[in-house]
VMD Tcl script that draws the C-alpha trace (Angstrom):
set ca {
  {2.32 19.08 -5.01}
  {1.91 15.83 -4.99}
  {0.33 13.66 -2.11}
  {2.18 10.25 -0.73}
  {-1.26 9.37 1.30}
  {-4.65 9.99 -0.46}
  {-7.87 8.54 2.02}
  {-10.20 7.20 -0.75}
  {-12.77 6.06 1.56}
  {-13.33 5.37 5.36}
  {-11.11 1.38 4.55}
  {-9.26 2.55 1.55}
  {-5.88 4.30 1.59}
  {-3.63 4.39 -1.68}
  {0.22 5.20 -0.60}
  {2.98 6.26 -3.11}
  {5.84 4.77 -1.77}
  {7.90 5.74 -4.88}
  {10.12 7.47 -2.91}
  {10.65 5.45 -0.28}
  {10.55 1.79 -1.00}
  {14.44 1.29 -0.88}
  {13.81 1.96 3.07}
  {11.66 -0.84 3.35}
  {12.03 -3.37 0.87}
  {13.51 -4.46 -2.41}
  {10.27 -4.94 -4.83}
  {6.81 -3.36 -3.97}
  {5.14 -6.46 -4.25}
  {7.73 -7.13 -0.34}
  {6.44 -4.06 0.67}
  {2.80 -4.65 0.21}
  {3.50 -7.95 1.85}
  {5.68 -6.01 5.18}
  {2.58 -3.19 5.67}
  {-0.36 -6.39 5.63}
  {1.89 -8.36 7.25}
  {2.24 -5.39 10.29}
  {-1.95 -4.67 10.61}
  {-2.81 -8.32 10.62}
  {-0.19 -8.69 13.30}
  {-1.31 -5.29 15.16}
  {-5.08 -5.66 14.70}
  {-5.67 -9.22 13.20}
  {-7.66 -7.00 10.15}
  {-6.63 -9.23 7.13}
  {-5.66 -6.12 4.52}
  {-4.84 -6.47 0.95}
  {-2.34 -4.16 -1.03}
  {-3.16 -3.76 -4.79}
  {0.25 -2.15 -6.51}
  {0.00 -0.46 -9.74}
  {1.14 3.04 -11.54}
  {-1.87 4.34 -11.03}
  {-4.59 4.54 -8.57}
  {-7.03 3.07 -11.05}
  {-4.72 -0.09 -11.67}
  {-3.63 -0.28 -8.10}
  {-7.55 -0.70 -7.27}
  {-8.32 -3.28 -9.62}
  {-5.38 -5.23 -9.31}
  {-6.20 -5.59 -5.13}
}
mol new
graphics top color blue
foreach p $ca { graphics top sphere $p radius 0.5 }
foreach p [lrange $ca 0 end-1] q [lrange $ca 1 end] { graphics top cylinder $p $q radius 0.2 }
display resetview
């Protein structure tokens, strides 16, 4: 089974949003920009969404 939220470390969180992206937004790259967009707002934590295939890519590319 595979896992939409996988904890990578105590600040990193990689979310497959496969699935779900027509909910939210049109492209990933809007809803990487929607989920920073709500924690700076919330907690005034700049965050920064790397998107990719993989986790590997989606790491490097953040």
């Amino acid at each position: 089974m595979r896992q939409d939220f996988h904890t990578y470390s105590s600040n990193r969180l990689f979310i497959n949003a496969t699935a779900s992206l027509h909910l939210f937004a049109k492209t990933p790259e809007e809803t990487a920009h929607k989920i920073t967009n709500e924690i700076y707002h919330k907690i005034r934590l700049k965050a920064v969404a790397g998107i990719g295939p993989n986790l590997l890519l989606a790491k490097v590319s953040a």
